[in-house]
C-alpha positions as CSV (number, residue, x, y, z in Angstrom):
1,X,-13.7,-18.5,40.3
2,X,-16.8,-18.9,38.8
3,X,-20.5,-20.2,39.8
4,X,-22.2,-21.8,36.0
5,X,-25.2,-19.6,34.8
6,X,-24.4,-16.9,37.6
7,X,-20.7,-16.0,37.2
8,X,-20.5,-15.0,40.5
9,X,-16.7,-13.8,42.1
10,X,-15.3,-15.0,45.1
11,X,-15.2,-11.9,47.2
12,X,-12.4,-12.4,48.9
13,X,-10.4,-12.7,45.5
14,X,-11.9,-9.2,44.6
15,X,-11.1,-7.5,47.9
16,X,-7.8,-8.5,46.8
17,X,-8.2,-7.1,43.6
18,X,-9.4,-4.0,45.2
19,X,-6.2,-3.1,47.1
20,X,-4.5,-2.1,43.7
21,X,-6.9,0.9,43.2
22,X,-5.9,4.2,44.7
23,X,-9.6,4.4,46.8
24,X,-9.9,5.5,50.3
25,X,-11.8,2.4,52.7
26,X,-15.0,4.6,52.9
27,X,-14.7,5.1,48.8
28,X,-18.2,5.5,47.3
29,X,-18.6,2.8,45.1
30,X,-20.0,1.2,41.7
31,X,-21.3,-1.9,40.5
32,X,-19.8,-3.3,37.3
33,X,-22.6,-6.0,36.0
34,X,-21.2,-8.8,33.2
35,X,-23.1,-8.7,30.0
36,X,-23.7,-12.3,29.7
37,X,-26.5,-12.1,32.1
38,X,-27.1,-8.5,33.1
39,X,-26.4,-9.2,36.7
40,X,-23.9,-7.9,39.6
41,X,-20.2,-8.9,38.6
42,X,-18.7,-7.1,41.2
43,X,-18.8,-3.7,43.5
44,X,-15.6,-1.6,42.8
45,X,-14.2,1.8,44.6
46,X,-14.1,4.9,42.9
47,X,-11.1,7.1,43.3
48,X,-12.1,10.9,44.5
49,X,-10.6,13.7,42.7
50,X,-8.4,14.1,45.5
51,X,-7.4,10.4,45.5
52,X,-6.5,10.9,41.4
53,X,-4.2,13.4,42.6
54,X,-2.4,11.6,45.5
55,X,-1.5,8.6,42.5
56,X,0.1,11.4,40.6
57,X,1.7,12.2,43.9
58,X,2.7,9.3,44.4
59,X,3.7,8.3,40.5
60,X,5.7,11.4,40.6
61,X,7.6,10.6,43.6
62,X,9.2,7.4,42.3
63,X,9.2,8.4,38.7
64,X,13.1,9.7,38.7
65,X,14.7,6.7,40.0
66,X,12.3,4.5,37.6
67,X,14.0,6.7,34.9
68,X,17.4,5.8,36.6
69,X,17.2,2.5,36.3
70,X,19.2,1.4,33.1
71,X,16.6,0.2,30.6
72,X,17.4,-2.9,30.3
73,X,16.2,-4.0,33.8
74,X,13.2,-2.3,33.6
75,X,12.3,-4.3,30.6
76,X,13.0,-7.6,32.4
77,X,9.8,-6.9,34.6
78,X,7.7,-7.1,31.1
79,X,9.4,-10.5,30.1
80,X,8.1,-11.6,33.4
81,X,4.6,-10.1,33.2
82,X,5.2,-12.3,29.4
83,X,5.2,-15.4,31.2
84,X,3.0,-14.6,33.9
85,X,-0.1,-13.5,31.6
86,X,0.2,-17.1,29.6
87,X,0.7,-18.5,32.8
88,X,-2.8,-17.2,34.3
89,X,-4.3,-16.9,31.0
90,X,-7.8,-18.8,32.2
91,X,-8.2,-16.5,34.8
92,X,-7.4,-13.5,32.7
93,X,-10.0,-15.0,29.9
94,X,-12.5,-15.4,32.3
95,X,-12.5,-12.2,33.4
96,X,-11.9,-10.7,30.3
97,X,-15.1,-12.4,29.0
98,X,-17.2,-11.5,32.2
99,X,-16.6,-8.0,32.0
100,X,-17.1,-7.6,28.0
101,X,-19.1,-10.2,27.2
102,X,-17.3,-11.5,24.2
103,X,-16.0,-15.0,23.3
104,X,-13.4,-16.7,24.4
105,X,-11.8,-17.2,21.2
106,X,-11.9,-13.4,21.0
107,X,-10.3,-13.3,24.2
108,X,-7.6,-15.1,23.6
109,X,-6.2,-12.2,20.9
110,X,-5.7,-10.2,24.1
111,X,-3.9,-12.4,25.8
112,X,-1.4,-12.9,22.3
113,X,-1.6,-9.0,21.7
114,X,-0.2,-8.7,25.4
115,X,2.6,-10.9,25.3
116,X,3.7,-9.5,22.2
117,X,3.9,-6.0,23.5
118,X,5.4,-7.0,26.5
119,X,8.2,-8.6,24.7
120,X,8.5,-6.9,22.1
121,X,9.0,-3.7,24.2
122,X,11.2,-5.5,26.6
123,X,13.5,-6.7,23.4
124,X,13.8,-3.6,21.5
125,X,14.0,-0.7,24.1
126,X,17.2,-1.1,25.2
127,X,18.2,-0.6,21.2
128,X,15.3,1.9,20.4
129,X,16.3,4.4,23.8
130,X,20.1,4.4,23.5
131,X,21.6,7.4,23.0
132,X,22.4,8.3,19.0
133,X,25.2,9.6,17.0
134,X,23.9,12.6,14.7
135,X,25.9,14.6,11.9
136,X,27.5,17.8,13.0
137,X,27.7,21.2,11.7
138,X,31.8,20.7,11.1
139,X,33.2,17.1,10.4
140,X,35.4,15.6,13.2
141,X,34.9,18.8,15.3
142,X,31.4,18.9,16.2
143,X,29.8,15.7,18.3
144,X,25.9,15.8,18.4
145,X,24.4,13.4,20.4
146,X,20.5,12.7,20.5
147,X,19.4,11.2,24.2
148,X,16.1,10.9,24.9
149,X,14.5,11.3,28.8
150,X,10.9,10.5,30.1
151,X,7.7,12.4,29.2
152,X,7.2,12.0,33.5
153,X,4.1,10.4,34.8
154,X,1.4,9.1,31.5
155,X,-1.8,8.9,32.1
156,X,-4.0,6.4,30.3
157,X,-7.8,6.2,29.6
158,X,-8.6,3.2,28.5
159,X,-12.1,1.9,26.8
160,X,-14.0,-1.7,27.6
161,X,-13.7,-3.2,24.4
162,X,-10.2,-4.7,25.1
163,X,-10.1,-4.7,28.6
164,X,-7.3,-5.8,28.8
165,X,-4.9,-5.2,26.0
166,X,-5.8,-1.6,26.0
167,X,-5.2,-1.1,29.5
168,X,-1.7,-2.7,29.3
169,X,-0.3,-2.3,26.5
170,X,-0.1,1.2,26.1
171,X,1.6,1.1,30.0
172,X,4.1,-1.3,29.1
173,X,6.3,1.1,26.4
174,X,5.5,4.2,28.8
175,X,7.0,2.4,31.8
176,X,10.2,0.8,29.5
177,X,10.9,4.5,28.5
178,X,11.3,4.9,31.9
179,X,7.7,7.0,33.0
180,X,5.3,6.1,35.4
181,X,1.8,5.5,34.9
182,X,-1.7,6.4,36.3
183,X,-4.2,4.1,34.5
184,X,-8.1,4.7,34.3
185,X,-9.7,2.0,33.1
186,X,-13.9,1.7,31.6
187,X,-15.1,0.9,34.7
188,X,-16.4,-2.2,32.5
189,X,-12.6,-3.2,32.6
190,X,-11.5,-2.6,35.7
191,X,-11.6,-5.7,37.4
192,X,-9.1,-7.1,34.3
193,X,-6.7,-4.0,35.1
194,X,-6.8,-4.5,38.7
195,X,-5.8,-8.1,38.0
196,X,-3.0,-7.2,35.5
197,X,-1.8,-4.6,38.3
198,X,-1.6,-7.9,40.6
199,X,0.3,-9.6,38.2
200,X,2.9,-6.8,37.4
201,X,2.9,-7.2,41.1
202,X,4.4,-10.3,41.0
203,X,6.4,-9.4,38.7
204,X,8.1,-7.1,40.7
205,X,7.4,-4.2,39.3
206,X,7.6,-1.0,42.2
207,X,4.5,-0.4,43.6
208,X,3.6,2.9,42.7
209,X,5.4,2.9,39.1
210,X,1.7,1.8,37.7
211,X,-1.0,3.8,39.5
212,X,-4.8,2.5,38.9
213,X,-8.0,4.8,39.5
214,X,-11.3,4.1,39.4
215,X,-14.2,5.5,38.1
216,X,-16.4,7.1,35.9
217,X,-16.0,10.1,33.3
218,X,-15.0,12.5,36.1
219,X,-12.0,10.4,37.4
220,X,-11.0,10.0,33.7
221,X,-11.2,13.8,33.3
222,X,-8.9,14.2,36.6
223,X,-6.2,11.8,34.9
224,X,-6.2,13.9,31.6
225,X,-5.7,17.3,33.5
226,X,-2.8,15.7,35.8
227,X,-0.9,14.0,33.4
228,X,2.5,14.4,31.5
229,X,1.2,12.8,28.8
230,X,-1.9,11.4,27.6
231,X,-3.0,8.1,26.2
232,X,-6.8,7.7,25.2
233,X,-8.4,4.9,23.3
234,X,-12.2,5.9,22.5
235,X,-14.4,7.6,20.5
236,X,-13.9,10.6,18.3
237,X,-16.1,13.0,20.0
238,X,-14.5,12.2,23.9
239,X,-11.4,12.0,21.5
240,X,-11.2,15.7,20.5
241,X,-12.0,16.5,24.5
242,X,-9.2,15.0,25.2
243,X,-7.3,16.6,22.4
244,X,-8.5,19.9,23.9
245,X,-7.3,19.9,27.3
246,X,-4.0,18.5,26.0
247,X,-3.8,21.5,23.6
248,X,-3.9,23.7,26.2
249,X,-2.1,21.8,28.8
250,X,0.5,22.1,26.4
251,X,0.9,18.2,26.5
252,X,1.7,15.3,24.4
253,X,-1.3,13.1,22.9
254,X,-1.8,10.0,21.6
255,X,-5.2,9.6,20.7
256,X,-7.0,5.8,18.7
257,X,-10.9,6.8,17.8
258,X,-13.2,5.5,16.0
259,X,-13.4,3.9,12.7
260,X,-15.7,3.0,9.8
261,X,-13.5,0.9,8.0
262,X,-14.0,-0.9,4.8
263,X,-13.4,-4.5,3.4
264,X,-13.1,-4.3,-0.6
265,X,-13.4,-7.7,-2.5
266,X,-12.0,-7.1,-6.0
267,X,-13.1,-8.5,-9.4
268,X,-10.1,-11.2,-8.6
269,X,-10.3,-12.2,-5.3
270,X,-10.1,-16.0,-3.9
271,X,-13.7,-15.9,-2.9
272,X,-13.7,-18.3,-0.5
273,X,-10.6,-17.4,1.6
274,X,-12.6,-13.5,1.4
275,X,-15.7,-14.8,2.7
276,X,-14.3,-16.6,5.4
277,X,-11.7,-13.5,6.1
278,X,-15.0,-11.1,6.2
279,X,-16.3,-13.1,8.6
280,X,-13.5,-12.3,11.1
281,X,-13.3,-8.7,10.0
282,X,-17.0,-7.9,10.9
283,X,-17.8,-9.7,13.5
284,X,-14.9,-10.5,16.1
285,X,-15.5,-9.2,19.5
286,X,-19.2,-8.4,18.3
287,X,-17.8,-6.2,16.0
288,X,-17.0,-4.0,18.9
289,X,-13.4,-3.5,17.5
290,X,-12.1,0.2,16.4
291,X,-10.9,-1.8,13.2
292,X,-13.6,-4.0,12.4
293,X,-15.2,-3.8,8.9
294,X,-18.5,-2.5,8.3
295,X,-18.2,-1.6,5.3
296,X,-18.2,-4.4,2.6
297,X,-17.5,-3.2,-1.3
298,X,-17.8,-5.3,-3.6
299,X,-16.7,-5.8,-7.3
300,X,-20.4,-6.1,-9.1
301,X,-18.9,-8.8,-11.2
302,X,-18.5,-11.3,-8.1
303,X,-21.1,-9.9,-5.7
304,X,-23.5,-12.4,-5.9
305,X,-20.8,-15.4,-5.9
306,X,-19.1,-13.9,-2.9
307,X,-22.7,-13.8,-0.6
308,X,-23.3,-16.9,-1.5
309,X,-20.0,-18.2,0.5
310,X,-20.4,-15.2,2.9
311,X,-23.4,-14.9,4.2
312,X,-23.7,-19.3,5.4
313,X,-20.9,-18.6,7.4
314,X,-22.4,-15.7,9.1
315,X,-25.7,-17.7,9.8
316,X,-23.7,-20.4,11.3
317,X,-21.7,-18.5,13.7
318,X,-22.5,-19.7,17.0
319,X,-23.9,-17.1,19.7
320,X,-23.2,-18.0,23.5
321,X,-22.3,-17.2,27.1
322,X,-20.3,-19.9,28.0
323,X,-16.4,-19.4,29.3
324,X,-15.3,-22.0,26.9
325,X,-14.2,-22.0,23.1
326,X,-17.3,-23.0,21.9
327,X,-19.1,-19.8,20.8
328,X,-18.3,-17.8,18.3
329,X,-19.7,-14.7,19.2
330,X,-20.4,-12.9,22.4
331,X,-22.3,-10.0,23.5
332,X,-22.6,-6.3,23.3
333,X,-21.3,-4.7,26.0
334,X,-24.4,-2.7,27.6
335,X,-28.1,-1.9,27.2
336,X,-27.0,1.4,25.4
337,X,-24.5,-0.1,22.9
338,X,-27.4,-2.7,22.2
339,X,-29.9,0.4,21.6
340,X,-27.7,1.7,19.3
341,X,-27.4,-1.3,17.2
342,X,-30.7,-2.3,17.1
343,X,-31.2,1.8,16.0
344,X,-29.1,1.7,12.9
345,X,-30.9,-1.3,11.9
346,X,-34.3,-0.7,12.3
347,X,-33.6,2.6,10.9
348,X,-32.1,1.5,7.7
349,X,-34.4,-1.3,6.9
350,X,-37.6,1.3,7.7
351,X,-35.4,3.8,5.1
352,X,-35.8,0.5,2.2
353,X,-32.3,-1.3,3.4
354,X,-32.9,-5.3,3.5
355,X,-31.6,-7.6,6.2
356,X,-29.9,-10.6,4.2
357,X,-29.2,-11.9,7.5
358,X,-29.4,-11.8,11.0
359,X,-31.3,-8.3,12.4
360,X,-32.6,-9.2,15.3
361,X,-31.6,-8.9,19.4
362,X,-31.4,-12.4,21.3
363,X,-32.4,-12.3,24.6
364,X,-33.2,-15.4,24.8
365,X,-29.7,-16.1,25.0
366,X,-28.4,-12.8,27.5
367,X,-29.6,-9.7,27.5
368,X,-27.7,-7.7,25.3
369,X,-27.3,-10.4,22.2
370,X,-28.2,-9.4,18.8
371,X,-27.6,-11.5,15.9
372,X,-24.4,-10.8,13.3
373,X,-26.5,-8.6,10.7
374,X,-25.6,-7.8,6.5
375,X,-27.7,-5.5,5.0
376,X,-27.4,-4.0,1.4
377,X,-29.6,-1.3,0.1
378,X,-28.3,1.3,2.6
379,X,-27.8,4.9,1.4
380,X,-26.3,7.9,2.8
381,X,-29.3,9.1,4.1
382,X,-28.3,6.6,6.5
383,X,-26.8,6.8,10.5
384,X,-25.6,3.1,9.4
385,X,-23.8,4.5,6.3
386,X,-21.7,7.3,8.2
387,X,-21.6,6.9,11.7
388,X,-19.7,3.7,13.7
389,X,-22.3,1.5,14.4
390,X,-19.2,-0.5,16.7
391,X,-21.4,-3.3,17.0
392,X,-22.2,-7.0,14.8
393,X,-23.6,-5.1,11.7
394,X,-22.0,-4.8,7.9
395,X,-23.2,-3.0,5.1
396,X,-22.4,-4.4,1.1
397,X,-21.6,-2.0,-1.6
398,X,-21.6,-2.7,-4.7
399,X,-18.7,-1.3,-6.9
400,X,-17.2,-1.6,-10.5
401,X,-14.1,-1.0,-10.3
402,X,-10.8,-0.6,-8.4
403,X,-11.0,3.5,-8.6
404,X,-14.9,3.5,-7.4
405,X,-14.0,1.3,-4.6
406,X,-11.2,3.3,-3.4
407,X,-13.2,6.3,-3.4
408,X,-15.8,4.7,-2.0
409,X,-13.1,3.4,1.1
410,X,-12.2,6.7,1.5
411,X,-15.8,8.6,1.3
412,X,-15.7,8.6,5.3
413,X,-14.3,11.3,8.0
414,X,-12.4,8.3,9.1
415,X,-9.1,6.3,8.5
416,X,-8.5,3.7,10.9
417,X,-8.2,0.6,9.0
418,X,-9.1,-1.2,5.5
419,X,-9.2,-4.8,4.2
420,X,-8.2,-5.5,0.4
421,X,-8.7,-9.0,-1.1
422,X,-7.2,-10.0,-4.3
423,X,-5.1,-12.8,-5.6
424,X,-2.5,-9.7,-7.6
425,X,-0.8,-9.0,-4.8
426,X,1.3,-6.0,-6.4
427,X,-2.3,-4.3,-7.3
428,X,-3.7,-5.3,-3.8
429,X,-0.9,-2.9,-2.4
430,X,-1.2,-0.3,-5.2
431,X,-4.9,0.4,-4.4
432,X,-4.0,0.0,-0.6
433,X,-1.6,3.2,-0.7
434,X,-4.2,4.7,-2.2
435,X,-6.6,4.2,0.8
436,X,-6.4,7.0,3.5
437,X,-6.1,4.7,6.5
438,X,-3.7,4.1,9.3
439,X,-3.5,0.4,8.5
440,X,-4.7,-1.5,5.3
441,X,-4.4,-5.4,5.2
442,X,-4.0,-7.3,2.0
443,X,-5.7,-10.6,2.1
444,X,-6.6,-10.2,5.9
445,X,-8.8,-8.3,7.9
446,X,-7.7,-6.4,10.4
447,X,-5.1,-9.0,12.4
448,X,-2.4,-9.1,9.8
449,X,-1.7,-5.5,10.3
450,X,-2.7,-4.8,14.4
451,X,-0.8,-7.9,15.6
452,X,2.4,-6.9,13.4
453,X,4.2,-5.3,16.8
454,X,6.9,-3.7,15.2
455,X,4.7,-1.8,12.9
456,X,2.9,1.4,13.8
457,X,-0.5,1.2,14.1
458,X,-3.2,4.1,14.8
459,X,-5.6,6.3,12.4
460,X,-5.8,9.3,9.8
461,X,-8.8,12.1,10.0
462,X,-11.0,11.3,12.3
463,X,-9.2,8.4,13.8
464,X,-7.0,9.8,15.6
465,X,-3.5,11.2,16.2
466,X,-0.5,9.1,16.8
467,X,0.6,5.6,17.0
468,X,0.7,2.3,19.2
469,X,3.0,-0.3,18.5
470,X,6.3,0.0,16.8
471,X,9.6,2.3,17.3
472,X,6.6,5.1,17.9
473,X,4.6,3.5,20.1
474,X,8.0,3.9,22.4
475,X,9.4,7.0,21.7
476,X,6.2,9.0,21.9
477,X,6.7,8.6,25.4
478,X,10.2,10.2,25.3
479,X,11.7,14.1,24.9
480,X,14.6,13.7,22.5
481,X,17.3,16.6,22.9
482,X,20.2,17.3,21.4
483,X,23.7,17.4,23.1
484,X,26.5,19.2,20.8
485,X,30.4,19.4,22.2
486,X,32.0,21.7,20.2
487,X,36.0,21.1,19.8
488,X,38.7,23.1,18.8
489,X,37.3,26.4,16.9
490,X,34.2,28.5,17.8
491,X,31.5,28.9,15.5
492,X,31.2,31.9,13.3
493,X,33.7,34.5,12.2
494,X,37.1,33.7,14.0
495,X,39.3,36.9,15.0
496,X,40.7,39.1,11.8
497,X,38.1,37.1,9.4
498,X,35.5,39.2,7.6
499,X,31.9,38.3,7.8
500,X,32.4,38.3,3.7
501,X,35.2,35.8,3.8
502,X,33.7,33.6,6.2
503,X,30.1,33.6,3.9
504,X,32.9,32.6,0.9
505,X,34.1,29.6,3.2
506,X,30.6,28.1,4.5
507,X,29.8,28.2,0.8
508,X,32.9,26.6,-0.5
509,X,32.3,24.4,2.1
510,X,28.7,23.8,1.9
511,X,29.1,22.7,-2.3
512,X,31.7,20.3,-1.4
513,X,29.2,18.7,1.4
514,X,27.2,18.3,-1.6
515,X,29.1,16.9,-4.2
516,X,31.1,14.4,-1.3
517,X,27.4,12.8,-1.0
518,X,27.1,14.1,2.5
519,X,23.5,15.0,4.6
């Protein structure tokens, strides 16, 4: 697949690829480099606004007798595409890594976060989308029922982090709840969502129930005006575009943003299970992860101790580009998400911050490389102390107490995720609850709560609106309504009653609801 120190593609294998984007043969094109060298990974189509509009055509077309297919045989296809993603995992990893330059290690998640989806999806939809028994207005003679039908055709924007668990795994509860999709992923993930289009492919899925387009911001913006519903995963400022258009679309929204999470260390902790935890938290996929930590806060009393574990374990991470498990840590993504991290850096430290490690960019291992960085001494005054740096950087704290250290987690116009470490478990939770974020983890970093499937997962503020995962990450996708078969009497007044005696009766029988315990 791959040619050492040049990663180049077969190009047969991505003419393949190229078939499952909806791109005309004389398509202008782009060129998607990898980051672990700078260089040409591949020349991709891009979809034409009128293109855009022929996969909602087409999506559209077959989306009714995707919805009439009972639900449990559409969720057999994603038990399949569960087998077939561990099955071509290597491939899948490879590309993964070439198009987002992390490690391999860090690659892997996205193959485990995908197969979880996809079964858990598969597993629980039939359950999740039958219809539902609700209370009526008058015992035994009125039947509600709650059904739930397809939002239509979704359309996804998806971001380059997570090439390829963000592309899919938003698709795979839309599709189960019986919509079709029109994906558009970062054009630095495309070649990962064309291959996972091949393997739904073999899968069996129809061919036009997942629609792929390709390009840049404009072909995103074509999706979001098309669609039924939208699915975005990206920063806040795109994010409230996004949340714009749907407003006055008068469309559904489910929108992840950014983050500028915190990792809090009480006065208690197990020191060296939190510096090792940290670790992960910062600086997994380059700390290009909506939930990584960059904020560490830390109890004054056990600072010192905990940096001392902490920051060896940073300086030995090991930096690399090879398509194997034995780096650590990968790239940034681009030349501009490398600009920005060296920014907030040299920034801070010119503003009196210190550099306790790390700080500097490593070209001499690729081109966008820059060491896993902790500084202390930042202030407000700050771009690192407010805005999402979304790159290897953490900033320490230090805190006295429990109260100062929730504040302090929640002294941010964001509320994606949080990390609490402490060996009281009851008062790890109590200050959790009191965190304003979609997800806080108690004695983990981010992986405890993200990879928990059935569990909801998305942000407050900021962060966003809606959820992923969980019985939401499903039914967000669906209309509920309400089907009521009224038998044997009419409601309101029957012939010869007066409106005063039938008030007298609803409140008899309204008190007697009450006392008999019912809703």
């Amino acid at each position: 697949m791959t040619t050492p120190g040049t990663y180049a593609l077969d190009p047969d294998w991505v003419a393949h690829l190229r078939r499952y984007a909806v791109s005309s043969p004389r398509a202008q094109t782009m060129d998607t480099i990898t980051p672990m060298t700078g260089r040409l990974l591949a020349r991709l189509p891009v979809s034409s606004a009128r293109e855009v509009e022929l996969a909602f055509h087409g999506a559209r077309a077959i989306q009714p007798s995707w919805e009439q297919l009972p639900v449990h045989l559409r969720s057999e296809f994603f038990l399949r595409l569960h087998d077939l993603v561990l099955a071509h995992q290597v491939e899948l990893l490879d590309l993964i890594q070439l198009e987002s330059g992390k490690a391999r290690v860090h690659a892997f998640e996205e193959i485990v976060d995908v197969a979880q989806v996809a079964r858990y999806y598969a597993r629980s939809g039939p359950d999740l989308l039958r219809a539902q028994r609700r209370s009526g207005i008058v015992p035994g003679l009125t039947r509600v029922e709650e059904v739930r039908h397809a939002k239509g055709v979704v359309g996804i924007v998806s971001p380059w982090n997570y090439p390829l668990s963000l592309a899919i795994t938003d698709a795979i509860p839309a599709l189960v709840a019986g919509n079709t999709v029109v994906l558009r992923p970062d054009p630095q993930g495309s070649l990962t969502a064309l291959f996972v289009a091949d393997l739904l492919t073999r899968a069996g899925l129809p061919s036009r129930a997942l629609q792929i387009v390709l390009g840049p911001a404009d072909t995103a913006r074509a999706v979001v005006e098309q669609a039924d519903y939208i699915s975005f995963t990206g920063s806040t400022a795109t994010g409230r575009e996004v949340g714009a258009v749907a407003g006055r679309r008068l469309v559904g929204a489910s929108l992840e943003l950014g983050g500028k999470n915190s990792l809090y260390v009480a006065a208690d902790a197990d020191l060296d299970r939190a510096a090792e935890g940290a670790v992960g938290a910062c600086f997994t996929s380059a700390g290009q992860l909506c939930i990584s930590a960059e904020r560490l806060l830390l109890h004054e009393s056990i600072a010192d101790d905990f940096l001392a574990r902490f920051l060896p374990r940073v300086e030995a991470l090991r930096l690399g580009t090879n398509l194997t498990f034995d780096a650590d840590l990968g790239s940034l993504v681009s030349a501009a998400q490398l600009e920005r991290v060296q920014r907030h850096v040299e920034e801070a430290v010119a503003a009196g911050a210190t550099v306790l490690t790390g700080g500097r960019a490593r070209p001499d291992i690729g081109p966008f490389f820059f060491e896993p960085t902790v500084l202390e001494g930042v202030t407000e005054a700050m771009d690192v102390c407010r805005e999402e740096t979304f790159g290897p950087v953490a900033s320490v704290y230090r805190v006295g107490s429990d109260a100062e250290a929730i504040e302090r987690a929640n002294d941010t116009d964001y509320g994606l995720n949080a990390s609490v470490w402490t060996r009281d478990i009851g008062r790890g939770r109590t200050i959790a609850r009191a965190i304003k974020a979609g997800s806080v983890n108690v004695n983990d970093g981010h992986g405890a709560a993200y990879a928990s499937t059935a569990a909801p997962m998305g942000g407050m503020k900021a962060s966003g609106l809606g959820r992923r995962h969980g019985v939401e990450g499903l039914l967000k996708y669906t209309e509920p309504q309400t089907i009521a078969v009224q038998r044997g009497m009419n409601l309101g007044a029957p012939a010869g009653v007066s409106g005063e005696q039938l008030a007298s009766t609803m409140t008899w029988a309204l008190r007697a609801m009450k006392v008999l315990g019912r809703r």
